[in-house]
DONUNU-766747 format. One record per residue (C-alpha): residue in three letters; x, y, z. Coordinates in steps of 0.25 Angstrom, whole numbers, plus 5000, padded with zeros to 4 digits. Example, Ala and Ser with C-alpha at 12.3 -4.5 7.8 and 13.67 -1.06 7.14 Angstrom:
2
ALA504949825031;SER505549965029;
END
This chain:
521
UNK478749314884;UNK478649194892;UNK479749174904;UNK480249064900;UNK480349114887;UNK481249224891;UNK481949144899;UNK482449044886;UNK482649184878;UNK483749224890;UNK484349084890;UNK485549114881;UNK485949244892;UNK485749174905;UNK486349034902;UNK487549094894;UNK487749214902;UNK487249244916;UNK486849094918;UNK488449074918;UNK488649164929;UNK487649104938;UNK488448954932;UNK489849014937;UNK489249054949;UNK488648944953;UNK489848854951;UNK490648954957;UNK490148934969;UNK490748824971;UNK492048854964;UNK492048974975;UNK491748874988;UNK492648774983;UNK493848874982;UNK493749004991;UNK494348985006;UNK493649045018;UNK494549165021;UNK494649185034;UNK494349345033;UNK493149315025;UNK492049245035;UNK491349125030;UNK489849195026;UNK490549315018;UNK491349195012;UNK489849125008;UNK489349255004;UNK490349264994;UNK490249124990;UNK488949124986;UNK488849264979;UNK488349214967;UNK487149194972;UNK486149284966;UNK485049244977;UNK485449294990;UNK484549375000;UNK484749425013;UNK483949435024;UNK483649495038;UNK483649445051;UNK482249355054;UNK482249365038;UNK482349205037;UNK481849105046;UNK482048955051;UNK480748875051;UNK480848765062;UNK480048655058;UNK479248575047;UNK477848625055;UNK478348775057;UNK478748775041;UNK477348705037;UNK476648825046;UNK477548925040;UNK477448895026;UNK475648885031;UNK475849055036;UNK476549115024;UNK475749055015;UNK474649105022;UNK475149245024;UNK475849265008;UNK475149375002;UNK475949354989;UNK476449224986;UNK476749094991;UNK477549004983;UNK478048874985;UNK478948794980;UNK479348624985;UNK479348494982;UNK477948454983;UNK476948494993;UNK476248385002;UNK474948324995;UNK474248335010;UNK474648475013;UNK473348525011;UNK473648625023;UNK474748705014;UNK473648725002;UNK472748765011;UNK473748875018;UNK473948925002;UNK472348914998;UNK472048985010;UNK473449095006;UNK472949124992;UNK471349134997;UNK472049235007;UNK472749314998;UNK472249334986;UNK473449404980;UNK474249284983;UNK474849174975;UNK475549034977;UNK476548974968;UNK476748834972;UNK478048744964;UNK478248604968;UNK478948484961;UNK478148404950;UNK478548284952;UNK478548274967;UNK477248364968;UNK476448274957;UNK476748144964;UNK475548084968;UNK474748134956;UNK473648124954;UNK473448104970;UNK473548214978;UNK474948274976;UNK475548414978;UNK475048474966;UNK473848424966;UNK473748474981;UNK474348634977;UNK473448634964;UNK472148644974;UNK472548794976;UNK472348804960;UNK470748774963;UNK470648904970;UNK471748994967;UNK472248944953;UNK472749094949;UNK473749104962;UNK474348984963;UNK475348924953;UNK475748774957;UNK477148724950;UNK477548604946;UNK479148574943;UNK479648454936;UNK480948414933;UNK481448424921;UNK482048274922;UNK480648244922;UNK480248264908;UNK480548134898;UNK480547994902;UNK480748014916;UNK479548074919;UNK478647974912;UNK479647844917;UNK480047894932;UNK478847874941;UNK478247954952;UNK479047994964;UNK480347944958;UNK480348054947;UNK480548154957;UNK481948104957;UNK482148174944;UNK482148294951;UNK481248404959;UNK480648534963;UNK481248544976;UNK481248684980;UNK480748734994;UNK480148854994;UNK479048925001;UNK478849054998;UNK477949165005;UNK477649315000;UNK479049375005;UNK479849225012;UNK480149105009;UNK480348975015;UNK481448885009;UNK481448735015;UNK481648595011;UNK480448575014;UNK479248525005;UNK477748555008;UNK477048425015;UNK476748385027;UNK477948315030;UNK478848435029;UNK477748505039;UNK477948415052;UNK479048315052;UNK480148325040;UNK481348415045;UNK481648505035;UNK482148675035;UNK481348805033;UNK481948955031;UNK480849065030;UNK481549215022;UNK480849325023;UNK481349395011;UNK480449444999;UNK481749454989;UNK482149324994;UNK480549244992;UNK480449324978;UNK481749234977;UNK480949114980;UNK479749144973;UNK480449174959;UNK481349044962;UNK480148964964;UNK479349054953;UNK480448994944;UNK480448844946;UNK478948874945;UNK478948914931;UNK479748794925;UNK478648714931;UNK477248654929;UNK475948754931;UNK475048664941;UNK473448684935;UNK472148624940;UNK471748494933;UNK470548394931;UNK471348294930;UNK471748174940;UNK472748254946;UNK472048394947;UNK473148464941;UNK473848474928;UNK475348554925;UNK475448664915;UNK476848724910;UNK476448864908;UNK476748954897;UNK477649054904;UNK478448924913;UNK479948974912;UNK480348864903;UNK479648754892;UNK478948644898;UNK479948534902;UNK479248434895;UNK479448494881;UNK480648514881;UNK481648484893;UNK482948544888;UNK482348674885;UNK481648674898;UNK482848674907;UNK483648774897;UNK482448874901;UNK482348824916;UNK483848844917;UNK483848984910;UNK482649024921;UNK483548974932;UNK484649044927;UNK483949174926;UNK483449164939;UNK484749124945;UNK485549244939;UNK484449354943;UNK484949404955;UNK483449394965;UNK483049514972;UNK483849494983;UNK483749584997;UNK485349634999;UNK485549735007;UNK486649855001;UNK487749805010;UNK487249665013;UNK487049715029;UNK487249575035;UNK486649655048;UNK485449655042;UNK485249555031;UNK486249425039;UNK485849345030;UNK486049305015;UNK485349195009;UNK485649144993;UNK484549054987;UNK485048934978;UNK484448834970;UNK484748714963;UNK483948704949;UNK484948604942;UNK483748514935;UNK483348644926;UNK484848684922;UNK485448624910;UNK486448524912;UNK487748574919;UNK487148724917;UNK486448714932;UNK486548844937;UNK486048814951;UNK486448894964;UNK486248784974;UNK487348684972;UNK488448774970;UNK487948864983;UNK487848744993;UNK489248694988;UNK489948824988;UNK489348855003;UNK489848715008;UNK491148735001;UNK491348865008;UNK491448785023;UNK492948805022;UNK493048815040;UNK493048705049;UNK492248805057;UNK491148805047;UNK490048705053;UNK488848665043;UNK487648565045;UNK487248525032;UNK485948425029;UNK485148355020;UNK483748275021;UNK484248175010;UNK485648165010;UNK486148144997;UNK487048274996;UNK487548324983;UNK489048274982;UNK489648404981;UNK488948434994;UNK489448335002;UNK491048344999;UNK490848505001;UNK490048465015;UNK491148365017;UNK492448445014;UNK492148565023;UNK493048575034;UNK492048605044;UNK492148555058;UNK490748535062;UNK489748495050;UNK488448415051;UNK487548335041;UNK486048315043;UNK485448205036;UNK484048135038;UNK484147985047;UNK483447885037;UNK482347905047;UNK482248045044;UNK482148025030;UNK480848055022;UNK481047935013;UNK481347845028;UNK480147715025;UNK479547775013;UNK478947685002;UNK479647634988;UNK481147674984;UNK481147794993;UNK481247725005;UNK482747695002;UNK483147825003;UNK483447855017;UNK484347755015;UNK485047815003;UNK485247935012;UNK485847855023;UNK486847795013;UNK487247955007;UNK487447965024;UNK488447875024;UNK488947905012;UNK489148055017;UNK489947995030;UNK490747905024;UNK491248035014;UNK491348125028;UNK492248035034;UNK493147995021;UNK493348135022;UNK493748145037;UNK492648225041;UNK491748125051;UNK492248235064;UNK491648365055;UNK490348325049;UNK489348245055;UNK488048195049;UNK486648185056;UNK485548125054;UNK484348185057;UNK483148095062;UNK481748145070;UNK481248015072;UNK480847925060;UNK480047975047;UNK478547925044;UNK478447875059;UNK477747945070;UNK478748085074;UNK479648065063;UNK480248165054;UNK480948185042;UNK482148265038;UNK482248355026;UNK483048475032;UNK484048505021;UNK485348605022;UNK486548665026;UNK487148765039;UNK488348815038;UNK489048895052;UNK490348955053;UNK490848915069;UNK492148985068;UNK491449115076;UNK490849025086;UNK489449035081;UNK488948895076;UNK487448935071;UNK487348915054;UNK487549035046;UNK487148975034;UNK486148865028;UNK485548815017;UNK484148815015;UNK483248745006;UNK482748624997;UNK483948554992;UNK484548414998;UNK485948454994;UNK485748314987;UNK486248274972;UNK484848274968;UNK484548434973;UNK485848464964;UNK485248384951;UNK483848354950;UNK482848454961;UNK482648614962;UNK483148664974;UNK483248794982;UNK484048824994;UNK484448945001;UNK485848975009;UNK485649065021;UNK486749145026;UNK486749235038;UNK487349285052;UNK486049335056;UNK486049265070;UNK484349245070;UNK484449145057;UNK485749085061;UNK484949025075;UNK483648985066;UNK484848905058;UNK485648845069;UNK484048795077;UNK483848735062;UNK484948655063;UNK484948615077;UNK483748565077;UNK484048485064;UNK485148435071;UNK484448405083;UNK483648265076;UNK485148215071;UNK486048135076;UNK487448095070;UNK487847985061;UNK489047925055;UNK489647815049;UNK489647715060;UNK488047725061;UNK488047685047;UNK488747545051;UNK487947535062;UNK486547575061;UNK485747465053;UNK484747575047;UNK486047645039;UNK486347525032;UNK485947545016;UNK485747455007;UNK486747454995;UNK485447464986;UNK485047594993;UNK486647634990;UNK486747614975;UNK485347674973;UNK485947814981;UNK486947794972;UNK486147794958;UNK485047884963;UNK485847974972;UNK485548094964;UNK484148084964;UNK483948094980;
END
């Protein structure tokens, strides 16, 4: 029986029963954050622990067991070595992959002529990867490795359900990917796994600041690889093609679910069931009997967001309710956190849980409008920087209307100036959390990941993020050098630069488009 067949036949169980747990578990999460106190006999990491319980996908790990990539250049060399050393698999999941990185294709021909027992699974976004069809684009750039290699190398195509109707006939190139996105980061390599915000171009390989954690776990990269696996099979088969574009899209037989395109209700009723299932069946997780924090010091759960293939209000994603319950549990003043965003458009909820803590020192990183990858770009994107600087504001003016302006600051992070000579761009994305009260100010936990925290993340993209917890003191200094040097390319903004600084004056045009289109940025 085909999968996707068993999976419509297990429906009824999952969505009625067990999918209701998951449903509980999930809302309960904030329920939980929003109501327990922090005892003072309980410390604040047991207290997490038991918030986020109801995670099924946690994995712990050994000292040296998970690493801190320092630079865009050491992640493109890192990512060029384990490909080049997998024996088994490589699989990749991201946006799009640069239409000039001839290198990376390269790296994986030269990988599979290697190995012969090795093969390459490749998923990246439909819309975003087919952008300049029929010019050079990222499928068309993957789908060389078909010529010689057809039988080890699947190449995935998602696309959104919102696409299928008038929208994807009316909406044209580049602005249809506001309908929503494959937007996971995942970089998977035999036994680890790197998770990043980062896409796969040239851009992300020299001069856009982004993040980079390397686990070394085969329970936790069998994790990856059945997450990745999954998306995959509710997705577009890549074949060799004659025609202009040299490629053509097949949805094959044993896909998960029916073809968008014939009919789209079903197709999310099946998508959500696999999800589901996928959700409730605890992974092959490494615990050890009596959880030895001496020698496993860190836990790490994986969440995803996957809101655009669950039946409206039946969206049974662990990453909104994870993020909000963790930041609702800061119940201290000594509980410091940085918290950052490339595009800063946070989810709502987000920003009154960042707001309300009673934290005495928190920090916001944003991208300066100079740091911004959209800063001089052609068309209707080259507004958006300003969009950003007015959500800014917009964020200060709450902080202070909230008596806050002593507690938490905001940044901008700036390396010069986008697209000239020297100048990067900022795409780094998450969150640190440190308990102060024992004198010890280094993170002991973070957030890792694709998501923006914005309101399109929550509605419209797939994401996957990982929270990291741990006392082991070796990963706690890669976290705290991570953020220093983050922090070492801002400077502090408030309200009084806004009235003062010509280039953070927005136009009201600029304002009410935010407004209309907030949730698509």
């Amino acid at each position: 029986m085909p999968p996707y067949k068993l999976q419509t036949t297990l429906i009824g169980a999952i969505r009625r029963s067990e999918a209701k747990e998951i449903s509980f578990n999930c809302r309960d999460l904030i329920k939980r954050g929003q109501a327990v106190r922090m005892s003072s006999s309980e410390p604040y990491m047991d207290e997490i622990k038991r918030k986020l319980s109801s995670i099924r996908a946690r994995f712990y790990f050994k000292t040296g067991e998970i690493n801190v990539l320092k630079s865009p250049s050491n992640f493109h060399e890192t990512l060029k070595q384990k490909i080049l050393q997998a024996k088994e698999r490589v699989f990749l999941a991201s946006l799009y992959i640069g239409k000039g990185q001839e290198d990376l294709i390269e790296c994986l021909n030269r990988a599979l002529e290697k190995n012969p027992k090795l093969r390459v699974y490749v998923l990246i976004d439909g819309l975003r990867g087919t952008r300049e069809a029929p010019s050079k684009c990222s499928v068309s750039l993957v789908s060389q490795l078909l010529d010689k290699h057809q039988d080890r190398v699947d190449l995935r195509l998602y696309r959104t359900p919102a696409y299928v109707g008038w929208k994807g006939w009316l909406i044209p190139r580049r602005v249809n990917e506001g309908l929503g996105l494959q937007h996971m980061k995942i970089y998977g390599f035999d036994q680890e796994v790197i998770l990043s915000g980062a896409n796969l171009s040239s851009d992300y390989f020299t001069n856009r600041q982004d993040r980079y954690y390397v686990f070394n776990s085969r329970s936790f990269s069998n994790y990856y690889f059945d997450l990745q696996q999954l998306i995959s099979g509710l997705s577009y088969k890549v074949e060799k093609s004659d025609n202009d574009q040299k490629f053509g899209l097949l949805w094959p037989k044993d896909n998960l679910a029916i073809e968008p395109t014939s009919d789209k209700t079903q197709f999310i009723l099946e998508s959500s069931a696999a999800i589901s299932n996928f959700l409730l069946n605890k992974p092959e997780h490494r615990a050890p009997p009596n959880e030895d924090e001496k020698e496993y010091p860190t836990l790490v759960y994986s969440i995803s967001q996957f809101t655009p293939l669950f039946p409206h209000g039946q969206d049974l994603s662990t990453e909104k309710p994870t993020i909000l319950s963790l930041i609702s549990s800061i119940k201290k003043p000594s509980i410091s956190w940085t918290f950052t965003a490339g595009y800063f458009n946070v989810l709502p909820e987000i920003k009154r849980e960042l707001i309300s803590t009673p934290s005495e020192q928190a920090t916001v990183i944003t991208a300066s409008p100079h740091a911004n990858g959209f800063f001089e770009s052609k068309g209707v994107s080259a507004h958006l920087p300003a969009a950003y600087l007015h959500l800014s504001k917009k964020f200060l003016k709450s902080v202070k209307r909230h008596g806050k302006e002593a507690n938490i600051i905001l940044r901008e992070w700036k390396n010069g100036i986008v697209n000239k000579p020297g100048g990067w761009s900022y795409h780094a994305k998450g969150l640190w959390i440190a308990d102060t009260s024992s004198g010890d100010p280094r993170p002991m936990i973070t957030c890792v990941g694709s998501s923006n925290y914005t309101r399109r993340a929550y509605s419209l993209d797939l994401e996957s993020n990982a929270v990291i917890l741990t006392r082991d003191n070796q990963l706690r200094n890669e976290m705290q050098r991570e953020l220093d040097k983050l922090l070492l390319n801002t400077k502090k903004v408030n309200l009084e630069d806004f009235r003062n600084e010509p280039h953070r004056k927005v136009g009201s045009g600029v304002k009410l488009a935010t407004f209309f289109l907030g949730r698509r940025l």
